[in-house]
N, C-alpha and C positions, 0 to 999 in steps of 0.2 A: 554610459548612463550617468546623469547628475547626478552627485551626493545629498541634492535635494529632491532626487525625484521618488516619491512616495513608495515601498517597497511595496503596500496592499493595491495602489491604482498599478504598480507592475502584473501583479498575481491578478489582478481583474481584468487588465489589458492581455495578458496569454490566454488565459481562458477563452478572453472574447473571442481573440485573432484563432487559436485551435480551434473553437468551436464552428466557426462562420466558414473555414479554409478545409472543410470536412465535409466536402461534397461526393457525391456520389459520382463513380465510377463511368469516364466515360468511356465509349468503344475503344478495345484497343486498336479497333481494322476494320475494316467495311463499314463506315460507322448510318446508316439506312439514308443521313442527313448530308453526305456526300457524292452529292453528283456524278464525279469523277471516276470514283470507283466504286461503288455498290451496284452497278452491273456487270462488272470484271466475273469469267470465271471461276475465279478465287475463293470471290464473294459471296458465291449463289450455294446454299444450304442443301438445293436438290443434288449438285454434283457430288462424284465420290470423291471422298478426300483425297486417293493418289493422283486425280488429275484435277483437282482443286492445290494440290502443292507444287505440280508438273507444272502447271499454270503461270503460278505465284514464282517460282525457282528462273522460269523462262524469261520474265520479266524486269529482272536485277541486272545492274550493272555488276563488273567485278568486285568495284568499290563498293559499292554496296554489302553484296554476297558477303567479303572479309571483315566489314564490321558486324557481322549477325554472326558470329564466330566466336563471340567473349561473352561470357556472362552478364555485361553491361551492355546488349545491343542496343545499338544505334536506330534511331529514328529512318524510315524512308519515307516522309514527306508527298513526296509524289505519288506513291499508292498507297495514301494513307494509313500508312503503320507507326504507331507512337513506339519510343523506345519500353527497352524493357528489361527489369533484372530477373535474372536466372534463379540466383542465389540467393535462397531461402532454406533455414532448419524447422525443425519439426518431430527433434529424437522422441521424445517426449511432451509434445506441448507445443502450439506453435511457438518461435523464438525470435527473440532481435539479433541473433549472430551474425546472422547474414543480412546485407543491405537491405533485400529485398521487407521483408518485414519493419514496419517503424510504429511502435504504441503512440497514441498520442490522447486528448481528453476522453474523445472519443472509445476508443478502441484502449482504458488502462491497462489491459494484460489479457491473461488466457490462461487455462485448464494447465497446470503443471502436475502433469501424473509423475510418478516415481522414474528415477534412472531407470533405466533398462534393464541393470543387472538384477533393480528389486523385482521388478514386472517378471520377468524372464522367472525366479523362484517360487512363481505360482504355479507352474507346470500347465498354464489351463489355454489352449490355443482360442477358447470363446472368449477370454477376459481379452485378449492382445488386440484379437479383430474388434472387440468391444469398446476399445478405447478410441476406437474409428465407430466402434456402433455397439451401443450399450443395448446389455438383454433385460429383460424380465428378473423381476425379483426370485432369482433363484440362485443366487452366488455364483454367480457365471458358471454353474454347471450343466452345461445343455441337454446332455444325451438326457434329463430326467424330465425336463419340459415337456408340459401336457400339449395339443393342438394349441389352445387356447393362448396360450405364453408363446408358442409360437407365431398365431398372428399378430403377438405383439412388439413381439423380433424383428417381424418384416418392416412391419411403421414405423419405428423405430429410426432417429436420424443418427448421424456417424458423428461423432466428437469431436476429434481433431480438425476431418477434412470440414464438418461445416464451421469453424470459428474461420479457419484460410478462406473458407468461402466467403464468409461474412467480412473479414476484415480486407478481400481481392474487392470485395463490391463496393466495400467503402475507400478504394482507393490506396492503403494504407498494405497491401502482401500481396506477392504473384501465385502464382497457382503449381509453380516447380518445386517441390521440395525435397533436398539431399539429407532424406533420411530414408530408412534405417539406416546405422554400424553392424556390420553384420560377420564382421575379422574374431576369431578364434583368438578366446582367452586364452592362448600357450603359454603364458609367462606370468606367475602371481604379480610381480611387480609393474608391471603397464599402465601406467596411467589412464590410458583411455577404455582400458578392460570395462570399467562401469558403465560404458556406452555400449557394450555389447550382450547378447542371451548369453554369454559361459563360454567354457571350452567344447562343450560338448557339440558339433557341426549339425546333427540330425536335429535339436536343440534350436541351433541357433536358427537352422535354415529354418523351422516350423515354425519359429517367432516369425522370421523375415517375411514368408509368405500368406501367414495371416494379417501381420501389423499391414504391408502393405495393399491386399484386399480393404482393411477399413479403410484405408486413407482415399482409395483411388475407386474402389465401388468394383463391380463385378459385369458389366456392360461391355461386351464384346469389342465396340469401338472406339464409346466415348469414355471421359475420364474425369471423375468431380476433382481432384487433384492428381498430380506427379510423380510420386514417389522414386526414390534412387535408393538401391542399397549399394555399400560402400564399405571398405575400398578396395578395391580389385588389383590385387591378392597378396597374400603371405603377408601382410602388414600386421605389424604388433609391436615397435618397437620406436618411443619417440626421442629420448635422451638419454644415454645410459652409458655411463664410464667412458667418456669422451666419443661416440658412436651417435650419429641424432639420424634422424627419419630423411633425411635433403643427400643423404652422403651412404644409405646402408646397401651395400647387395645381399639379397634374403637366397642364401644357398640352400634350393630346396628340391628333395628329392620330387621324382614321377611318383614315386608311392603316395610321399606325403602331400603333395599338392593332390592329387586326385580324391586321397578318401580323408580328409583333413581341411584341407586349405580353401578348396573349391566348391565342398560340397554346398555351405550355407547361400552361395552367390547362386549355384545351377539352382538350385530348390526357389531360391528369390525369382529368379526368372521365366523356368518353368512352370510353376508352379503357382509363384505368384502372381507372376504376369505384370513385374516392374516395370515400368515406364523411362528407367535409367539406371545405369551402373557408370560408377565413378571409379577409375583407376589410381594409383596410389601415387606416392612421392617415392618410394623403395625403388629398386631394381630388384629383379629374381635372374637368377644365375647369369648377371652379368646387362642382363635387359631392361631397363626403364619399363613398367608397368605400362606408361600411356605412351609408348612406341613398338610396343612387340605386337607384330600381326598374329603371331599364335596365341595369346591372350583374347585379344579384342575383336579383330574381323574372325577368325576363324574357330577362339571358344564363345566367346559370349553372341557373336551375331548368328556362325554359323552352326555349329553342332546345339547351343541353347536357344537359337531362334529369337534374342531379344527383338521385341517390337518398340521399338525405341528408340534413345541415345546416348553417348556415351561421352561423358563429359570427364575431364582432367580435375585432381584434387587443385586446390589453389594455386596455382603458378607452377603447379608440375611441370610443363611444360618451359619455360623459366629454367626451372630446378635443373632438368636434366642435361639443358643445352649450358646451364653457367657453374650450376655445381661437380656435376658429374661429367661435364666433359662429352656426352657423348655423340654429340654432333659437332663438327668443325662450325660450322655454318649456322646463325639464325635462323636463316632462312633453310638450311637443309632440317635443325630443328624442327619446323613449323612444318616441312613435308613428309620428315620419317613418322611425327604423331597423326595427321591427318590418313595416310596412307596405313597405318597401322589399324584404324577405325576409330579417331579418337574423332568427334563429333563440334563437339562446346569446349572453349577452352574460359576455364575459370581462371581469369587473371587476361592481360591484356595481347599477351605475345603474339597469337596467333590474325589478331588486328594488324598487329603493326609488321610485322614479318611474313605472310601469307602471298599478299598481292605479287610483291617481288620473289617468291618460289616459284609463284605462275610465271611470270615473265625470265626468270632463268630457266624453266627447262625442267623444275626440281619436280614439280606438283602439274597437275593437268585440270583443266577448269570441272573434269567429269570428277575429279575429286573431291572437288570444292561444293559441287554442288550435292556429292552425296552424303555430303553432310551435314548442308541445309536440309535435305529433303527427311533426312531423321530429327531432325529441331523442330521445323516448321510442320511434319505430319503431329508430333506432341503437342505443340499448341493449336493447330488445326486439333485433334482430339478433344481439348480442353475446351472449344467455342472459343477458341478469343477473334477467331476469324468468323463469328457470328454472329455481329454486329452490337447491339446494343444489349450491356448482361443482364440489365432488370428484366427484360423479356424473356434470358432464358431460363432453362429448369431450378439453376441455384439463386436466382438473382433477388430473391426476395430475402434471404439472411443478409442480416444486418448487425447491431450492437445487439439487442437482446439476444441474439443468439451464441454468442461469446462470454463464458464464465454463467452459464444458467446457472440454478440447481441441481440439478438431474447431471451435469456436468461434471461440479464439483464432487457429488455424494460419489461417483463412479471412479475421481480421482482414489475419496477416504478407501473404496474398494478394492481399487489395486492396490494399494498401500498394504490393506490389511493383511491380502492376501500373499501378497511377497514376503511377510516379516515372516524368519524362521524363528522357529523352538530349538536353540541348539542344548541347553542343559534346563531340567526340571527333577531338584531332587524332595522328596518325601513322597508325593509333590507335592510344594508350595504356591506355585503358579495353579490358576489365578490366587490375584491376592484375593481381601474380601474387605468393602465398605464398612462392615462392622465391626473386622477384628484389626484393619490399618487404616483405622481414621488418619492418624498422621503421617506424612508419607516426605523424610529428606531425598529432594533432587539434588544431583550432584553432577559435577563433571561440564566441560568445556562444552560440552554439544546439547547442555539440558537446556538451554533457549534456543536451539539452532532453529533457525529458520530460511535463510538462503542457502545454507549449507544443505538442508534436506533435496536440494532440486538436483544436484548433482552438477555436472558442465552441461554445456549447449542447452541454455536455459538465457533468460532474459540478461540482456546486460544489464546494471543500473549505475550509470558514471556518477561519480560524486566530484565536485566543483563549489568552493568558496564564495562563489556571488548569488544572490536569491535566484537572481533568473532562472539561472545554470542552471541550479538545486531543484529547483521546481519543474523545468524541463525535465532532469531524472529523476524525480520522484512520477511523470507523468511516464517518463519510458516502459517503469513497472516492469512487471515477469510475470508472476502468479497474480490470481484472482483476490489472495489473501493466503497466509498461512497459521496453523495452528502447531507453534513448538511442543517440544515433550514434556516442558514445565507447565504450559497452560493446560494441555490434554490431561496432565497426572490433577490436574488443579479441576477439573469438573468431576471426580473422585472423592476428593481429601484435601484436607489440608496442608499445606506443603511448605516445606522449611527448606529454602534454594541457596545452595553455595556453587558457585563455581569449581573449586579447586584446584585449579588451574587456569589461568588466563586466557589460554588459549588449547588447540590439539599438540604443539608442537611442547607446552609442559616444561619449561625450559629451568624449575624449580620448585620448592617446598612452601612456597611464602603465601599462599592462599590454603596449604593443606589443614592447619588447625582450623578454621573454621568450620570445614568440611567434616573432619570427625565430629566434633562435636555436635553439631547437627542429626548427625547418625546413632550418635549415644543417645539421641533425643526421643528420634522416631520412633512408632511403630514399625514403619520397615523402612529400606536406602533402595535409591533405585540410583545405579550412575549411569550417567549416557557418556560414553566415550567414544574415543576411537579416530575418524580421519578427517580432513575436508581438504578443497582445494587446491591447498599448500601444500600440501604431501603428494597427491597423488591426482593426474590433471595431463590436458595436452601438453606435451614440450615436457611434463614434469612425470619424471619413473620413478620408479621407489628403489632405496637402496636396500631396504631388510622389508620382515614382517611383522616385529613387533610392534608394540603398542609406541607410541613418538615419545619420546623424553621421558618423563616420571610417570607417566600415566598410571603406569603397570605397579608403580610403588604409591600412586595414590589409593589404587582402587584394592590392593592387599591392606592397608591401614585402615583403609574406612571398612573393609569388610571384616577384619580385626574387631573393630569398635563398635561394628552395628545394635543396637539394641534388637533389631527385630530381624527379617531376612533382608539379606543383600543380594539385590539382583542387577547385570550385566547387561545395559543396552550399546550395543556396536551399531555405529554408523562409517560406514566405509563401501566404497565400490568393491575393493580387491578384497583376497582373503588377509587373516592377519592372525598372528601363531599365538592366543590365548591359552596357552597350555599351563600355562602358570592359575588361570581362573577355572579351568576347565578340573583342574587336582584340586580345587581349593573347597572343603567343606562349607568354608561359611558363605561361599559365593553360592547361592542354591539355585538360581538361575539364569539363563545368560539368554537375549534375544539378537538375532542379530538382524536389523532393520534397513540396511543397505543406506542408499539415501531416498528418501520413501517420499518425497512429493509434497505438495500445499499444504496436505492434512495429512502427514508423519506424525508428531503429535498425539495428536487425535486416532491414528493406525494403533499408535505403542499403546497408549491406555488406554485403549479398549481393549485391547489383548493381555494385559497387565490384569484388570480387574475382570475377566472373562465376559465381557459383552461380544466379545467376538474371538473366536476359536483359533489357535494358529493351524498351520496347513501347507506353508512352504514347506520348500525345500533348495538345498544349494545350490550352485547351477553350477557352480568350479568348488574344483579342492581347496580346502584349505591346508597348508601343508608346513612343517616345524622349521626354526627357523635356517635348522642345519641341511635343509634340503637345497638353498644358493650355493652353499661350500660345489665347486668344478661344476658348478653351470653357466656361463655366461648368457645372458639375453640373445645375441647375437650367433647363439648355436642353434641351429632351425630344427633339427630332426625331433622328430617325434616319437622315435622308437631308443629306451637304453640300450645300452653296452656294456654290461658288466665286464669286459677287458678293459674301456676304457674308462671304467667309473663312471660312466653318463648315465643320471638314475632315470630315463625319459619323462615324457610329460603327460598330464593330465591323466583320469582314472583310465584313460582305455588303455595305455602304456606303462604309466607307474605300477610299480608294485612295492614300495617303501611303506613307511609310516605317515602316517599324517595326522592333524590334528582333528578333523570333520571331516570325511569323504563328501564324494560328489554328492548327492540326493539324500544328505541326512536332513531329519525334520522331524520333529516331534508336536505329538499334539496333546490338546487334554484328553482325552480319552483314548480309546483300544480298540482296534481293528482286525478281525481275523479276516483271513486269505480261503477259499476254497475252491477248487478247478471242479465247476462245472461239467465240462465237456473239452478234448481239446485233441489233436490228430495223435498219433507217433508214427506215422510214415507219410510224408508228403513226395509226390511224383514230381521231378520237374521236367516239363517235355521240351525238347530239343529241335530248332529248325535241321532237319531234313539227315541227312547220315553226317556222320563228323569224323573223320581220323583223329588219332592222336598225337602225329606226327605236326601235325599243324598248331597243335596245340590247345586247339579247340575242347577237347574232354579228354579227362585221364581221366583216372582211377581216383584221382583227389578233387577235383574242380570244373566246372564247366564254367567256362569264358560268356559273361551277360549278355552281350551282342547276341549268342549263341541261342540264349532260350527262350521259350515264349513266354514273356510276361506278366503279359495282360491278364489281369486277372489271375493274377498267381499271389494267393495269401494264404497265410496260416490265419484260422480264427481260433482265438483259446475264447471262452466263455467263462468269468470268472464271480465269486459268491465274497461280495464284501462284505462282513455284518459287524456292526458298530456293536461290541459287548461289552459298551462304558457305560453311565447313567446320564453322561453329556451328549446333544446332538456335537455332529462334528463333520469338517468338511476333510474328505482322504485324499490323498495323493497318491495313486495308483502308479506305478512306476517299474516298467517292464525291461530285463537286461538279457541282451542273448550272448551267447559264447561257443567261437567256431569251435567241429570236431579240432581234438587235439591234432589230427594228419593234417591241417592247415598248413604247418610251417610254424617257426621259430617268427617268422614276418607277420604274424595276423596278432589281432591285438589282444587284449586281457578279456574285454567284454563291449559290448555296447546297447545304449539307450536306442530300444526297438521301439516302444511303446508310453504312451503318459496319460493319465486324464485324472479330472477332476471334480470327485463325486460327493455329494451332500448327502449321507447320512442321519437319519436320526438314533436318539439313544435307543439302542435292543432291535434296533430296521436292519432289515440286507435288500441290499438293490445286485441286482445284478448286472457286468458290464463285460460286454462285446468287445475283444482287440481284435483288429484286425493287421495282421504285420504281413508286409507286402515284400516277398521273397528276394527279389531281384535287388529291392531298393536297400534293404533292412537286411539281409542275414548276404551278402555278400561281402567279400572281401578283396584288397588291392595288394596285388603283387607288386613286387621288385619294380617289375617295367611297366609300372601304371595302368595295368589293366585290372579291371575290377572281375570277378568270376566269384559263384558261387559254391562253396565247397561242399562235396557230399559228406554225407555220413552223420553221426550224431549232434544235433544241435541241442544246447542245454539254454533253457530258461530261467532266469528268478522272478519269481509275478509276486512280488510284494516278497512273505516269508515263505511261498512254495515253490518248491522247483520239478520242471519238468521239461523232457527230451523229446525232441521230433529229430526222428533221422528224413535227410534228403536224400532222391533217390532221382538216378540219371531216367528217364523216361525216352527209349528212342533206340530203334532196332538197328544194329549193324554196326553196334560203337565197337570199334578196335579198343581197347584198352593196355596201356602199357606200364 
């Protein structure tokens, strides 16, 4: 560019050229105005889709077939197919991580709801599907929805998937998106943990297979978007003490893989009915993720029935054949993934290496093709092989429909509803407009605003020439955001110090302002805690405290406070505040995750009580002497007290911790009362069973074993708010096998959750229904999962109660 050439006729010329080059979407296939091929086949709407892809597959050359293989496919020209990218995100929001996605004038940004890990501590499975499809004004609590709120449910359009619709029609996003994360928080320090629901698998997989119900609709065969949950399996571990995710073998038990590692993927696929599952960069016991046939063709295609495809994490395939050594060959590379069931490879190898496995002998063209025929039946699903999109059901979303109203307010809602109540003492919280007009923000994260989105969120590059600049400021992310200093500031007046530079705190030289500030206030509010730097892909954490001084800025100003001091944490992982947690003058602590566009705006309205907190934690948080003999890279999930291994997560642990799993506090008070609920439940048994088989003993019967269908315990439970505040409860149900389980079954587990709106002095009554085979079984030694008899102990909020299981079935030998 000339140094005379006018910076604002630049800024006027993008615009223009953005504006004008923002046309609508043309056919990706069959396009009605092609002679050639809009009577193929292929093409024709009436046929069924497997011989509309039987069709299409018969019709490819090899060369062809092998560039439809990468996530950048290739054009075929002669039956009219434009190229097309795979790779699009969508954890939270649609994103520009992936190629596939590009913001441009048009199209500024999109709905950035909360990380995952915040969404995930609202325990509410209507808020997740919701964020694909917003309800009725009732705090995303369903079960209390009158008819009427119901038919407003149904009209109701879907969040995410329509902005992907909207921004696929306007040319600018494909319709594949590789989201969920849906890999078990095992490890506090994981960077990418805040991409996932928790540790908790029953947890995670209920996120998985609601989130992915909103995105992709409920439609037996067609599909308004893609979804993939990811990454398939034992993956948690991206850089840690010379160890990185390209180089790890995940040594993992049959126990722990089956009722642990696996379960949130089966539950995504069964249940959700994903449209993809992506395999990892790890090995498990010595196997490459995206070349074990017992992983891919034979658990996910065959025992869970995926109806879909199975694509490779980025360059997996790459990884395995250069890092890990475990193919001699490229090209035998490119046949032990393909033959394993690996479908799409993301990244280029399977282009360029493919052809020549065919032609040596490695791979057979019936291989090749059935892996198109899982690619190309998903976008035959999606319509892109039905001709022109304006015409069909989604094709009328457009920019208005990207970043609405009704969009945004649903983001502030999951926000809200993720923020926990970890400490509230007198109580203090809420504050009050009339007794803390002034109110000092403090802390490195009281402006955060890109930091609230968490990762896999928009990118925005920054570059020294206006062009450049202006191009990413048009890349965009979120629709807008509201920091925690602006959100405190529609409240009070507020007197903002940083106190640190940054999260990483690396000094005292901001901290005098800071106090004095707080000597000042009516009350201190500091927002501290982590962001990107610390904790992210490629990036593990080494401890769990608070980063640099932190921990010594926020004991000084809590020292100095004039008024109450209270504790906002932003972080994905947990983080060992036990120091604030003992601290008197710290009176309350919120912990806010990274909470989305309107974080901000979540914290102070839960600060001055416009809105009620109602999380709860989705992982432990745990001290920070609990890394002392744990390495990352040790998989099991069960301790060893011979060998000091203290195991992992609530259902294992039994040490100290700093916040258990599902702590949460709210303003007011909740009593528990059991309705109605069994103590002897039957389980009936297909047909006579020995013991010798193994099938039923005296302890367990083997799941395969029983009839399930319709096998639940229903407890009937009387919630009654007996605070003066309405309030939203978090009902949260733990079962625990008979003790004659074994040494091998775990502490407890999350059977039950939901989430219910109360008003002040109301009892609503709520229905669990926990479904026997799925929920109160357990997995042995040899990865079989079986149901154990005998007494089963619940916690239904503060009550507890037993149902014994009882073997149902004449002629059982027992031994």
């Amino acid at each position: 560019m000339s140094s005379t050439f006018s910076p604002l006729v630049a800024v006027f010329f993008l615009l223009f050229l953005l504006h004008y080059t923002c046309q609508a979407r043309e056919a990706f296939a069959c396009d009605p105005k092609n002679a050639a091929t809009k009577n193929l086949p292929f093409c024709k709407v009436s046929v069924a889709i497997p011989e509309r892809v039987k069709d299409l597959v018969g019709r490819l050359t090899l060369e062809e077939k092998v560039r439809l293989l990468v996530n950048n496919a290739a054009a075929v020209p002669r039956l009219g197919m434009k190229g097309y990218e795979w790779w699009s995100e969508a954890l939270h929001g649609v994103s520009n991580v992936g190629p596939g996605v590009k913001f441009n004038a048009e199209f500024p940004g999109a709905t950035s709801f909360p990380q995952v890990i915040t969404t995930a501590a609202s325990f509410n499975a209507s808020l997740w599907e919701s964020i694909g499809r917003p309800l009725a004004a009732n705090n995303g609590c369903s079960k209390y929805e009158d008819e009427e709120e119901r038919k407003i449910k149904r009209k109701r359009k879907r969040v995410v998937s329509d902005e992907a619709r909207a921004m696929y029609n306007g040319g600018k996003a494909g319709l594949t998106y590789w989201s969920p994360n849906v890999n078990i928080f095992r490890d506090p320090r994981w960077g990418r943990g805040q991409e996932t629901p928790g540790e908790d698998p029953v947890l995670a997989g209920m996120y998985a297979a609601s989130y992915v119900r909103g995105l992709q609709g409920t439609h037996p065969s067609r599909l308004k978007v893609a979804a993939c949950c990811k990454h398939f399996t034992a993956y948690d571990l991206d850089n840690w003490n010379g160890m990185d995710r390209f180089h790890f073998n995940a040594q993992v038990s049959k126990q722990d893989i089956e009722d642990t590692f696996d379960v949130p993927f089966r539950m995504c696929v069964s249940e959700g009915k994903v449209a993809s599952v992506m395999c990892s960069y790890n090995q498990v016991n010595g196997v490459p993720t995206c070349a074990d046939p017992n992983l891919l063709k034979k658990t996910v295609r065959g025992l869970w029935q995926l109806d879909g495809y199975i694509v490779s994490d980025c360059d997996s395939v790459g990884v395995f054949y250069s890092n890990q050594h475990y193919a001699p060959t490229p090209e035998e590379a490119a046949a032990d993934a393909i033959k394993a069931g690996l479908d799409l490879d993301c990244g280029p190898f399977l282009a360029v290496h493919t052809q020549d496995a065919v032609k040596k002998g490695l791979l057979s063209l019936a291989d090749v093709d059935g892996a198109l025929v899982n690619t190309l039946t998903v976008q035959m699903r999606l319509g892109m092989f039905d001709g022109e999109p304006s015409a069909q059901q989604y094709g009328k979303l457009g920019p208005n429909d990207v970043c609405k109203p009704a969009h945004q307010q649903l983001a502030l809602e999951a926000a809200t509803q993720g923020i926990v109540l970890l400490k509230n003492i007198g109580p203090v919280l809420p504050l009050s407009q009339q007794r803390h007009r002034t109110v000092a923000v403090i802390g490195p994260n009281s402006k955060a605003t890109v930091t609230m989105i968490g990762n896999y969120a928009g990118k925005v590059h920054s570059d020294p020439y206006l062009m450049n600049a202006l191009i990413a400021y048009l890349i965009g992310i979120a629709c807008g955001y509201t920091s925690p200093l602006q959100g405190i500031g529609r409240y009070a007046t507020t007197h903002h110090q940083l106190g640190c530079e940054n999260v990483a705190c690396k000094n005292d030289k901001l901290f005098g302002p800071a106090i004095n500030a707080a000597r000042q206030a009516d009350a201190t509010v500091l927002v501290m805690g982590l962001d990107q730097s610390i904790e992210a892909e490629t990036v593990d954490r080494t401890g769990l405290l608070l980063p640099g001084r932190q921990q010594d800025l926020v004991s000084k100003v809590a020292a100095a406070s004039k008024g109450p001091t209270i504790l906002v944490l932003m972080s994905g992982g947990p983080v060992d505040i036990t120091f604030a947690k003992n601290n008197p003058r710290i009176v309350g602590i919120l912990w806010a995750g990274y909470p989305g566009q309107a974080g901000g705006a979540a914290i102070a309205d839960i600060l001055f009580g416009t809105s009620s907190p109602g999380g709860k934690l989705p992982m432990t948080w745990y001290p920070e002497e609990y890394l002392r003999k744990l390495p990352m890279t040790k998989m099991a999930m069960r301790g060893s007290e011979s060998a000091g291994y203290p195991g992992r997560t609530y259902r294992f642990y039994k040490g100290e911790v700093v916040y258990p799993f599902g702590h949460g506090l709210t303003y007011t008070h909740f009593v528990h009362t059991l309705a109605s609920a069994p103590t002897v439940v039957s389980v009936p048994v297909n047909g006579h069973r020995r013991s010798n088989a193994s099938d039923i003993s005296n302890r367990a019967i083997r799941v395969t074993h029983a009839r399930c269908d319709n096998l639940f315990i229903t407890l009937q439970v009387d919630i009654k708010n007996v605070g003066s505040r309405d309030g939203t409860h978090t009902l949260v149900v733990f079962s625990a096998p008979p003790p004659a389980a074994g040494h091998w079954a775990l502490e407890k587990q999350l059977v039950a959750f939901q989430k219910v709106h109360v008003p002040a002095k109301a009892q609503h009554r709520v229905g669990v229904h926990i479904h026997v085979c799925k929920l109160l079984s357990i997995v042995d030694k040899s990865g079989i999962r079986r149901i154990p008899l005998g007494l089963h102990s619940f916690n239904i909020g503060d009550v507890k109660h037993s149902v014994s299981l009882q073997a149902a079935a004449l002629g059982i030998i027992k031994s």
